[in-house]
KOLZA-749755 format. One line per field, with one value per residue (C-alpha): x, y, z. Coordinates in Angstrom, 2 decimals. Last residue first. Layout:
<lumvos>
c1	X; ... .
c2	Y; ... .
c3	Z; ... .
</lumvos>
This chain:
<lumvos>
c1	100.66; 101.36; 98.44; 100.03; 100.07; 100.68; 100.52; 99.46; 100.11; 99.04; 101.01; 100.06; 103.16; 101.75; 103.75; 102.02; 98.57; 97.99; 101.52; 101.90; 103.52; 104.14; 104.27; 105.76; 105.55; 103.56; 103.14; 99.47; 98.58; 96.84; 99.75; 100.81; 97.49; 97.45; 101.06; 99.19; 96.74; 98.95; 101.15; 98.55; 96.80; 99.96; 100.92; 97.13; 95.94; 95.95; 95.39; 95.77; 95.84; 95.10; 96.18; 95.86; 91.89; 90.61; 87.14; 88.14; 91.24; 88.29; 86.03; 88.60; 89.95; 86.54; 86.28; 89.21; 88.11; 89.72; 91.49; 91.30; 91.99; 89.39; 89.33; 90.92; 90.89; 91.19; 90.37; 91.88; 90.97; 87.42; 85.87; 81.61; 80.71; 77.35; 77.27; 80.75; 79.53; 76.39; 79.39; 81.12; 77.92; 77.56; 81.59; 80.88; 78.02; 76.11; 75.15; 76.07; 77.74; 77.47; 80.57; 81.03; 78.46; 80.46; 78.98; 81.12; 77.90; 75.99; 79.04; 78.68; 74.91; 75.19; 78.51; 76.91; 73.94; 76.48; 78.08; 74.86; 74.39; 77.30; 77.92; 79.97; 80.99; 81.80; 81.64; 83.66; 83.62; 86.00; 88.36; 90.91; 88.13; 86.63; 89.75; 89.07; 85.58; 85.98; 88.98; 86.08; 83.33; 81.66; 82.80; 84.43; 85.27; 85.90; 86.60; 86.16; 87.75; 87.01; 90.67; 91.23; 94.78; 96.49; 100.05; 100.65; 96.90; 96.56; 100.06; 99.23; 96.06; 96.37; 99.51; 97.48; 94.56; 97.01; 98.97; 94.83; 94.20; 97.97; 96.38; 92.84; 94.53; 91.04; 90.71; 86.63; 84.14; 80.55; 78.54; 78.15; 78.19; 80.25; 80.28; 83.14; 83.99; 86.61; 88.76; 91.12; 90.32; 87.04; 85.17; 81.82; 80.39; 76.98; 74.07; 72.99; 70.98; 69.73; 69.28; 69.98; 70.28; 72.61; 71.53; 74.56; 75.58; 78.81; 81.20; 81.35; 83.59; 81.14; 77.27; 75.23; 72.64; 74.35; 71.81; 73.49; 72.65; 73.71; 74.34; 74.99; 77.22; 79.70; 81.97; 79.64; 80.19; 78.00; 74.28; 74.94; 76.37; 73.64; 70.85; 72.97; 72.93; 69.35; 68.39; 70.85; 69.28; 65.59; 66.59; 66.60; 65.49; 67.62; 69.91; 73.71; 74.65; 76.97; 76.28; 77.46; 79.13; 79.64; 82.38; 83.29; 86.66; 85.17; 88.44; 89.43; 85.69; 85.75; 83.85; 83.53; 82.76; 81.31; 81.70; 79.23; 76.90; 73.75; 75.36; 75.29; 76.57; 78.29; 81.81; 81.63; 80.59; 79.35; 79.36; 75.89; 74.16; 72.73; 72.38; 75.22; 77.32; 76.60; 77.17; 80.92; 81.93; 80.22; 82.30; 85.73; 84.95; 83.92; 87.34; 89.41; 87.39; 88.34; 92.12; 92.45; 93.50; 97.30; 98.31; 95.64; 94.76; 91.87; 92.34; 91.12; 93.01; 90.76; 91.85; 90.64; 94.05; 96.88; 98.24; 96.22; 92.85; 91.41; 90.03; 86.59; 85.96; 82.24; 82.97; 80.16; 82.39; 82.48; 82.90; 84.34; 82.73; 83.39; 83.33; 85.35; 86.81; 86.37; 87.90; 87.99; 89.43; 92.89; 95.77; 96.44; 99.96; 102.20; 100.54; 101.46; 102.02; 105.27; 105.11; 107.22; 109.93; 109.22; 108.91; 110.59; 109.22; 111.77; 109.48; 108.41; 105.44; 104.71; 108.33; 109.32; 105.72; 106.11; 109.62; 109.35; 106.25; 107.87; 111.19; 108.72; 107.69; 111.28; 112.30; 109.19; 109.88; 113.08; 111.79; 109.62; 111.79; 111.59; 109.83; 106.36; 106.27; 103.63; 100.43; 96.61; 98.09; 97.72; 100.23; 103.67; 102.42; 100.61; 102.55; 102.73; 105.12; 107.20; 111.34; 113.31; 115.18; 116.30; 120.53; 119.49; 119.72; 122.32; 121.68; 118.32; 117.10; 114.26; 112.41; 110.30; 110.91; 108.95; 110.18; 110.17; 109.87; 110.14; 108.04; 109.07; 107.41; 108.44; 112.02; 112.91; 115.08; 118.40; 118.69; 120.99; 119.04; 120.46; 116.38; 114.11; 112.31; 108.91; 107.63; 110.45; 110.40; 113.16; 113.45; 116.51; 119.72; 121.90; 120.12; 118.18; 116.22; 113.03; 111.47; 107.23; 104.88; 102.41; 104.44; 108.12; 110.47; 114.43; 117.74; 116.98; 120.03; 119.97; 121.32; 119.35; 117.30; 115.47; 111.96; 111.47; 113.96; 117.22; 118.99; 115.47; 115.25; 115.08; 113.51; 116.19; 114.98; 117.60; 118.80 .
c2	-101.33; -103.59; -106.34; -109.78; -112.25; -116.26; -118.16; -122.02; -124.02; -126.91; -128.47; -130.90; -131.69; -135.45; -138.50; -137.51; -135.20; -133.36; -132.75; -129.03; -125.82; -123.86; -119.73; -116.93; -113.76; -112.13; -108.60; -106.77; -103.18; -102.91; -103.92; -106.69; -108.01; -107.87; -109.90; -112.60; -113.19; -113.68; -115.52; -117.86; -117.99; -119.30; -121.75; -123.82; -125.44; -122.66; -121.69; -118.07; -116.87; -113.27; -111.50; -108.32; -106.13; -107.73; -106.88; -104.38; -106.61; -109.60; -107.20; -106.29; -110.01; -111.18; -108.23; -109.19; -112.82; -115.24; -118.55; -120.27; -123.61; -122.74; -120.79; -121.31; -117.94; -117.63; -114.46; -113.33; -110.42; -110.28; -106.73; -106.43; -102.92; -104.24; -102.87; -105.22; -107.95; -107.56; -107.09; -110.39; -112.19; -111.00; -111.39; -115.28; -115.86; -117.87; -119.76; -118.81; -121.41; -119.48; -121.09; -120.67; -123.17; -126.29; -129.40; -131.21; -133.05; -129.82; -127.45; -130.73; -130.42; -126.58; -127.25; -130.41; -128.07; -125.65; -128.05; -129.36; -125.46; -124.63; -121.04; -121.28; -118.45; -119.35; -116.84; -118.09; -116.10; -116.40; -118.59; -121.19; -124.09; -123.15; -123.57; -127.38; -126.26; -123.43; -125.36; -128.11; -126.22; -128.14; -126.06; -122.79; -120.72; -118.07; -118.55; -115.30; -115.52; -113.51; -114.07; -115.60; -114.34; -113.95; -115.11; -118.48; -120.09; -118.28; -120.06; -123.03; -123.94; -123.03; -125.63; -127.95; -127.93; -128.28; -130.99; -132.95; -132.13; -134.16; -136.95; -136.90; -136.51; -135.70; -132.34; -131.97; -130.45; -131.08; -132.92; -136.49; -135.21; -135.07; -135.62; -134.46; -135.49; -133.52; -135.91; -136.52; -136.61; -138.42; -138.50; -138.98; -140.69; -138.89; -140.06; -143.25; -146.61; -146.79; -144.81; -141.45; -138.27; -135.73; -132.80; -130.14; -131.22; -133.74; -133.97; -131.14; -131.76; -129.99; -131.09; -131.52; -133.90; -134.75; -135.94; -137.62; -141.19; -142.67; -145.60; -145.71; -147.08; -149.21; -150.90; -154.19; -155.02; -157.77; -156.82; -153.29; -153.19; -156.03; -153.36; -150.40; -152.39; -153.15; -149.62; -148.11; -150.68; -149.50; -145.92; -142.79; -140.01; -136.97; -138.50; -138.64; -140.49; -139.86; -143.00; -141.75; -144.78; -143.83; -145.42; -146.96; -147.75; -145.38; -143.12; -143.25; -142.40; -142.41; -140.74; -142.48; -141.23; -143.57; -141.13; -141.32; -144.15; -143.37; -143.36; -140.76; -137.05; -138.68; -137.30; -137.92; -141.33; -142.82; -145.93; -148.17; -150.04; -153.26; -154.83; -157.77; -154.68; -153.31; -156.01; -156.59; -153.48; -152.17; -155.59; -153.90; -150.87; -152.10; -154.44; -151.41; -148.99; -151.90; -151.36; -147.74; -145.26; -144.61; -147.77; -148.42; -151.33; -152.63; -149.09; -149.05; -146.17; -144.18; -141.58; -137.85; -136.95; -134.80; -137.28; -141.00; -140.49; -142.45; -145.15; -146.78; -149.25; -151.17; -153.80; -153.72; -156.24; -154.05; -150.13; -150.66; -148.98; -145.40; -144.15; -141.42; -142.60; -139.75; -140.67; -138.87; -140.55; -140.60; -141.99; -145.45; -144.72; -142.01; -141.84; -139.17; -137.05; -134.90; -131.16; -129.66; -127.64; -124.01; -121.26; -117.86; -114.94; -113.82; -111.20; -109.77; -110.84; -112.95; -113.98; -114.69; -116.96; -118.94; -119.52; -120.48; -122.44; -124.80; -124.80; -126.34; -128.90; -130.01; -130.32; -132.55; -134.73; -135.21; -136.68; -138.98; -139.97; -140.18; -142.45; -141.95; -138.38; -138.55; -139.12; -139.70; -139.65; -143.12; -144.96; -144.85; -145.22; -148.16; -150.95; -148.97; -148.80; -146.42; -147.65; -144.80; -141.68; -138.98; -140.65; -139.40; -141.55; -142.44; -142.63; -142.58; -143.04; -141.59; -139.42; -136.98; -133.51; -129.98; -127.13; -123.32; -119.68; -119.21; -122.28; -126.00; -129.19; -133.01; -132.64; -136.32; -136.70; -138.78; -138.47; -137.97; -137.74; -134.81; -133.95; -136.13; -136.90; -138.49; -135.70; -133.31; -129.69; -127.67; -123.86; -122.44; -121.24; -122.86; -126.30; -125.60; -128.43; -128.05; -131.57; -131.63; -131.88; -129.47; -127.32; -127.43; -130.22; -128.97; -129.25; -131.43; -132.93; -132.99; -134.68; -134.45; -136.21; -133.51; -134.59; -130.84; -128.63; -127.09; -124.75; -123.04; -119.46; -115.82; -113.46; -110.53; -106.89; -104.71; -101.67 .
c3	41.49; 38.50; 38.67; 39.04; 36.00; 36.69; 33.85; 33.57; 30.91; 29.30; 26.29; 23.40; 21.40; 21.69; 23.81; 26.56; 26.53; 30.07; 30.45; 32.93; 32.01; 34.65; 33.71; 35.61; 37.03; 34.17; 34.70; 34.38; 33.63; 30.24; 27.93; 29.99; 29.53; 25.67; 25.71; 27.51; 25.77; 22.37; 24.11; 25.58; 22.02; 20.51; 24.05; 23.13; 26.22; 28.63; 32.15; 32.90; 36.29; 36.84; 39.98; 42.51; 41.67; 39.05; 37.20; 35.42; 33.26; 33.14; 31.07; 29.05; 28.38; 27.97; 25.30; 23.50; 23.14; 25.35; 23.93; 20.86; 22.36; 25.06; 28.02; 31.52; 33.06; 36.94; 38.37; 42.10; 44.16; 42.68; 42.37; 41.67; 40.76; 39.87; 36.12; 35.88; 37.41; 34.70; 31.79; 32.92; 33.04; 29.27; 28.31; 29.92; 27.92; 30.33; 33.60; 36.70; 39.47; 43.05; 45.68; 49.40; 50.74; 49.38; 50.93; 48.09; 46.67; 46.81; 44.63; 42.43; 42.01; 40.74; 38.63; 37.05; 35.62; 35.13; 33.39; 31.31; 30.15; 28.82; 28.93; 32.29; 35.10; 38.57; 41.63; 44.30; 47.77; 50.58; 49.13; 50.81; 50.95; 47.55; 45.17; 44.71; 43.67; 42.03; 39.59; 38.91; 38.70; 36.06; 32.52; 34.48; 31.53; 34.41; 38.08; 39.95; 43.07; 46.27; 48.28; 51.46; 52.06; 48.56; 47.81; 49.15; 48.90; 45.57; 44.06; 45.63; 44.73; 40.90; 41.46; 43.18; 40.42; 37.84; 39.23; 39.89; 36.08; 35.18; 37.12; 35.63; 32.25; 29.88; 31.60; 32.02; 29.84; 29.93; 27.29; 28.25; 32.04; 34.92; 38.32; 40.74; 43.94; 45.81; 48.59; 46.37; 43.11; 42.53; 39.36; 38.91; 35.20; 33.89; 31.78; 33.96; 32.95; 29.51; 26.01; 27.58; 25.48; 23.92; 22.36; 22.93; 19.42; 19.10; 17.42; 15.10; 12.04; 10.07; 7.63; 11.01; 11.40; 15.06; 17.55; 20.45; 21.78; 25.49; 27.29; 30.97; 33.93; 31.45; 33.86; 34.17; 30.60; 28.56; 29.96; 29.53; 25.97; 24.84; 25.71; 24.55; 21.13; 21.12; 21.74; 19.39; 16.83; 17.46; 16.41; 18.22; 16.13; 15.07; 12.84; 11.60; 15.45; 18.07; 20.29; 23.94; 26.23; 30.07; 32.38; 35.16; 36.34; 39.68; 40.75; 36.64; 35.78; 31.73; 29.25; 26.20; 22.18; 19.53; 16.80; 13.30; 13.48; 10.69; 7.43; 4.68; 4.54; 0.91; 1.58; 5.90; 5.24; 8.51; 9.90; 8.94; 11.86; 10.27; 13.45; 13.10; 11.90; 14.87; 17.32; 15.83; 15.81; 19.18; 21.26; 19.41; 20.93; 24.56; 24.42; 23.39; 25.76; 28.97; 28.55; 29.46; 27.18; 26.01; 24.72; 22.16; 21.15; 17.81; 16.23; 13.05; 11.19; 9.44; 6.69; 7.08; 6.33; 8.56; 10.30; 9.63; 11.74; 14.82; 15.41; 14.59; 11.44; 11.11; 8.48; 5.39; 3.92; 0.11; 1.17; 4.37; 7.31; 9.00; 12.66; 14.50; 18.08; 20.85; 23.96; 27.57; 30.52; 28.74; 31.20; 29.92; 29.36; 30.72; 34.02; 36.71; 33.74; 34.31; 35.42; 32.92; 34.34; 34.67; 32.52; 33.90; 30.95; 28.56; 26.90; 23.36; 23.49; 20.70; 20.37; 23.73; 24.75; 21.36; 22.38; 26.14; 25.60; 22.74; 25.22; 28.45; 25.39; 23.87; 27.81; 28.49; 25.12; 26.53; 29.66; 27.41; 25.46; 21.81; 19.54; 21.22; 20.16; 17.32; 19.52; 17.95; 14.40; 13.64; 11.04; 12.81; 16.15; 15.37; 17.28; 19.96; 22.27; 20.25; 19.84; 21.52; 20.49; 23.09; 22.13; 18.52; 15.62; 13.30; 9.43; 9.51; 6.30; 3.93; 6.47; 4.70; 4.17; 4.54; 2.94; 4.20; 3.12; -0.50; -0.80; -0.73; -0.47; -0.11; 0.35; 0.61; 4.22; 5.17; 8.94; 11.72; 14.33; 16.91; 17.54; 17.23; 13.44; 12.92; 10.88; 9.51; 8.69; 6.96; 7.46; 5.43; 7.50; 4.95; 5.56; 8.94; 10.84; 13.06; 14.04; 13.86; 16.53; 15.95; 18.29; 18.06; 17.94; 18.08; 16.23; 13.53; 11.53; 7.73; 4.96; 1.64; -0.82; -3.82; -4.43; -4.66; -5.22; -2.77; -1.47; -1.04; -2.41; -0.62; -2.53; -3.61; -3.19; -4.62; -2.79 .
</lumvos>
């Protein structure tokens, strides 16, 4: 039988009618035109739109808005006046319960066609805040060719343009004022923004870490040297004495030629390297370089739900929390554990692991420091069992190895907690194939008005 390619219906720069029937993850709307693959940015669903096909290959096209005839009921004007231009969050134009549904069907899609399985996904947990929410913010730095103006923002979708971002709904109010105070002073000291083309300039990310409990918060310079400057000194100087919410000043070394941010050589400039966090009544501290969820409402649903789900199902278990940056699940987990045994390769959140597990009066809890698949090996060699392990890796999720190691190590129930619902799938679907059943997944919104979605699986060992 003859192989035919499939063609688009249409060329490039051609302007058709479409309506989206979905968003799926990295944000875009799904249409069909004679069951061909056309995505739109800045579409919502049931919009009736008139799009420029942009690009087209024998598999898909993507389009451009052009009109919109009649928009969807979910569609709403942004509240931000920038929406349109920065690519921080692209859902702002529909609404935000919709957006949930759109995300709990992302999950339920990627999860069904990696795997293979309908797995139960329940509703979205909703963002106790769905503005001013981010404690963690990480503004990229340039300056104008000609004026010498310091920009910092973030980038257009999908370039490495700047957008100067003088407001920003979705962080709290003092980091616009901070950032706009760092513009001004630095180009008054002669601070140069970086140029990511030429490797030159010294100021490349001005990144804060915010204590929602505290409204304090923690400034870290990430600069193209490895020497701290006069300026920086001057500038942290002026920082302190002009805002009484900043707690401490800090520089990072980054010489490095990638889109690193920072290097794990971060230092203090003046007053304290580390904002604390309560939620609840668990105190957390955390440094420049450790990791902590950015949504400390949506983190505290997340902790509950981990909470439940063990405190329902498993009677004082011995838990083995993995990828554990400062403790925080081991922590909150501590009081209806036997043992925790926490596992981090980073050494400042182990650091912040060891002193929070003190500040908490936690007896319960050991914080090791490492390469979680070598720790993992050494439990192994000891014959160590944990009732309960709780995975909550990074965007690329666990390496085969950490998976196998983890699979040994377990004796009743995994919990997965993911940012990325690809590598969750993919996880996933190589745990049901060495003895585990997912019982079901709640995905939580850490990052509103984005296609960002956290999840968290719940796998039982099959008897």
């Amino acid at each position: 039988m003859e192989n035919k390619e499939k063609k688009p219906p249409f060329k490039n720069g051609d302007v058709i009618e479409i309506i989206p029937e979905k968003l799926v993850y990295e944000g875009s709307a799904l249409a069909k035109v004679d069951n061909f693959p056309v995505f739109v940015d800045g579409a919502c669903p049931n919009d009736r739109l008139k799009v420029k096909i942009k690009k087209s290959n024998k598999n898909y096209a993507t389009a451009e808005i052009v009109e919109i005839i009649d928009p969807s009921i979910h569609r709403v004007k942004p509240f931000c006046p920038m929406h349109n231009i920065c690519g921080g969050c692209g859902w702002q134009h529909i609404d935000y319960d919709f957006q949930l549904e759109q995300k709990r069907n992302i999950v339920f899609e990627t999860v069904k066609k990696i795997t293979g399985k309908e797995i139960e996904i329940k509703p979205v947990l909703k963002s106790p805040l769905t503005r001013e929410f981010r404690s963690k913010v990480q503004y990229p730095v340039s300056q104008t060719k000609v004026s010498k103006r310091i920009l910092a923002g973030y980038y257009k979708k999908g370039s490495h343009e700047l957008v100067n971002i003088k407001y920003c709904p979705i962080q709290p109010k003092i980091i616009d004022k901070i950032t706009e105070f760092i513009r001004q002073h630095a180009q008054e000291l002669k601070i140069s923004g970086y140029d990511e083309k030429t490797h030159k300039g010294e100021l490349r990310h001005i990144v804060y870490r915010y204590s929602k409990s505290d409204n304090e918060l923690i400034v870290i310079f990430v600069v193209n040297d490895n020497k701290l400057s006069e300026k920086f000194k001057k500038l942290s100087k002026q920082l302190m004495s002009e805002f009484a919410h900043i707690k401490g000043c800090l520089i990072n070394y980054n010489t490095n030629r990638s889109n690193l941010i920072m290097t794990q050589d971060t230092r203090k400039i003046q007053g304290d390297n580390f904002v604390t966090e309560k939620i609840k009544d668990k105190i957390y501290k955390i440094s420049a370089n450790s990791f902590f969820q950015v949504n400390i409402g949506s983190a505290q649903n997340i902790f509950e739900t981990v909470k439940t789900i063990i405190s329902e199902n498993y009677k004082q278990p011995r838990l083995l929390d993995a990828y554990s940056g400062v403790s925080s699940f081991g922590i909150w987990l501590a009081d209806i554990a036997r043992e925790v045994v926490s596992v981090e390769e980073a050494p400042s959140a182990t650091k912040d692991a060891t002193e929070n597990v003190k500040m908490n009066n936690i007896s319960n809890l050991v914080a090791l420091n490492g390469d979680a698949k070598k720790i993992f090996e050494q439990l192994i060699e000891n014959q160590e069992k944990f009732d309960v392990t709780l995975l909550d890796p990074p965007r690329k999720g666990c390496e085969k190895e950490s998976l196998d190691y983890a699979i040994k190590l377990t004796d009743k129930a995994i919990i997965y907690v993911s940012c990325n619902p690809s590598t969750l799938a993919r996880d996933l679907k190589y745990l049901h194939e060495h003895g585990f059943k997912t019982k079901y997944i709640q995905p939580v919104d850490m990052f509103c008005h984005s296609y960002h979605i956290e999840s968290i699986a719940w796998l039982e060992k099959n008897n």
